[in-house]
Kinemage of the C-alpha trace (Angstrom):
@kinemage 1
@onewidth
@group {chain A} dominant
@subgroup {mainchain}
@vectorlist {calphas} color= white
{ca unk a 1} P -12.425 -16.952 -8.054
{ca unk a 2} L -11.247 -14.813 -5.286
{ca unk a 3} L -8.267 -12.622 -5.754
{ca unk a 4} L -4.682 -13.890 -3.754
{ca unk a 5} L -4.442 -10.866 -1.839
{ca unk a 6} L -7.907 -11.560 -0.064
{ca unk a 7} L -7.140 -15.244 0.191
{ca unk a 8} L -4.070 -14.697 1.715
{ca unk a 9} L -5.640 -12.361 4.142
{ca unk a 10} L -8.084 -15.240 4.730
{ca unk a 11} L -5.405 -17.833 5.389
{ca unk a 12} L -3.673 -15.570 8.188
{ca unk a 13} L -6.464 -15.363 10.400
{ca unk a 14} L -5.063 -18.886 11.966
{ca unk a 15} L -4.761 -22.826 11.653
{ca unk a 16} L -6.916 -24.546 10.010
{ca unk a 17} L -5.378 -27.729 10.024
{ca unk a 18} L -4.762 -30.050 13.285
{ca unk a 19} L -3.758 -33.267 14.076
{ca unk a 20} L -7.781 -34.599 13.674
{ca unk a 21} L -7.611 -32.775 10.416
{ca unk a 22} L -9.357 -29.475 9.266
{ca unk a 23} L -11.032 -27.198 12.197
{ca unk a 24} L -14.755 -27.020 11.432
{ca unk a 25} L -15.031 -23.223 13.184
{ca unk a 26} L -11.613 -22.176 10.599
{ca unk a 27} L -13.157 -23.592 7.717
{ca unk a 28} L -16.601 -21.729 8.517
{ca unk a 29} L -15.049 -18.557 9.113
{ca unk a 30} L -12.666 -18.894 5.827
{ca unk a 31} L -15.741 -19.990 3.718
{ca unk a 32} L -17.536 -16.790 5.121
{ca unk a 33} L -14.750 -14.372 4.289
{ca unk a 34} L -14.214 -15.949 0.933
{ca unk a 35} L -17.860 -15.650 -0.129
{ca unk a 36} L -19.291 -19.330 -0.337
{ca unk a 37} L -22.727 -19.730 -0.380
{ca unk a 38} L -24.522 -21.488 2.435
{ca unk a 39} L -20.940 -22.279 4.087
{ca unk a 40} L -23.205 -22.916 7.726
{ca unk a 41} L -24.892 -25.668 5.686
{ca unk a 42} L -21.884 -27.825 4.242
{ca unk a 43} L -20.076 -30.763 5.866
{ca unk a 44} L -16.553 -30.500 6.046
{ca unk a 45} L -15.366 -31.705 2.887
{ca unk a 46} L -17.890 -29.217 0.944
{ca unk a 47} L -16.274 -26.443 2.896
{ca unk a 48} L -13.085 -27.545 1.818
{ca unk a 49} L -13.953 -28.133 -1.844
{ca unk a 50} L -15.829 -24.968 -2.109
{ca unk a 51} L -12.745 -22.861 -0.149
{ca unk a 52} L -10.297 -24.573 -2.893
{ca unk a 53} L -12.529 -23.593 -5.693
{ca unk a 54} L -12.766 -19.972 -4.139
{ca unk a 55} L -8.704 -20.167 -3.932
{ca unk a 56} L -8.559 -20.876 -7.434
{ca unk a 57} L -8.152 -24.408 -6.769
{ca unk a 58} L -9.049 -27.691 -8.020
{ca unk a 59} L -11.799 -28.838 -5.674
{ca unk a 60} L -10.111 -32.423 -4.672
{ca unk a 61} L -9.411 -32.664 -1.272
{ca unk a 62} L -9.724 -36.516 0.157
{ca unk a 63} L -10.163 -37.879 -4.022
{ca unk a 64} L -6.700 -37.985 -4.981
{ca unk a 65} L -3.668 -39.876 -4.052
{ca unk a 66} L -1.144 -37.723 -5.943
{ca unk a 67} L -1.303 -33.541 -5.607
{ca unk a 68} L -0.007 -31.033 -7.843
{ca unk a 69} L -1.222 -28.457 -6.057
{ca unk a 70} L 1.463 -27.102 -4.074
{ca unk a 71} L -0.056 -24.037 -2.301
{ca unk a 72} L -3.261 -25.811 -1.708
{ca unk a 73} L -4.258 -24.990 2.247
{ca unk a 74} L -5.701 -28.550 2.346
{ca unk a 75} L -2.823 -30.349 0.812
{ca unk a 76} L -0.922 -32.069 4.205
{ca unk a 77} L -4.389 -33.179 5.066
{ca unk a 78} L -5.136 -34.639 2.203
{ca unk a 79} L -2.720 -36.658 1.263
{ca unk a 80} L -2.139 -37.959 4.783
């Protein structure tokens, strides 16, 4: 798990979300400077699930139709 304070960092760097959803180049960048593995190699909703776990996060972005996860980056996205 990645610590808040270099998450947070992570998450100023700009908007990842827009009205077609989760920009590809963000997600990329965010995976990069969060530490995933292979982050060039994942579709879009491996990005996101690996960036949640890396945010200390319950990787379920697009499987659920409730969310508890108030913080979560991905949540507006998701449940939209």
């Amino acid at each position: 798990m990645t610590d808040t304070k270099n998450a947070s960092k992570v998450r100023q760097g700009g908007d990842a979300l827009s009205n077609s959803g989760p920009n590809m180049t963000y997600l990329k960048e965010m995976a990069k400077k969060l530490g995933v593995s292979n982050y060039s190699k994942l579709n879009k909703a491996d990005l996101i699930h690996n960036i949640q776990i890396a945010e200390g996060y319950t990787p379920c972005y697009g499987s659920v139709t409730v969310c508890t996860q108030n913080q979560c980056l991905f949540r507006k996205a998701c449940l939209t």
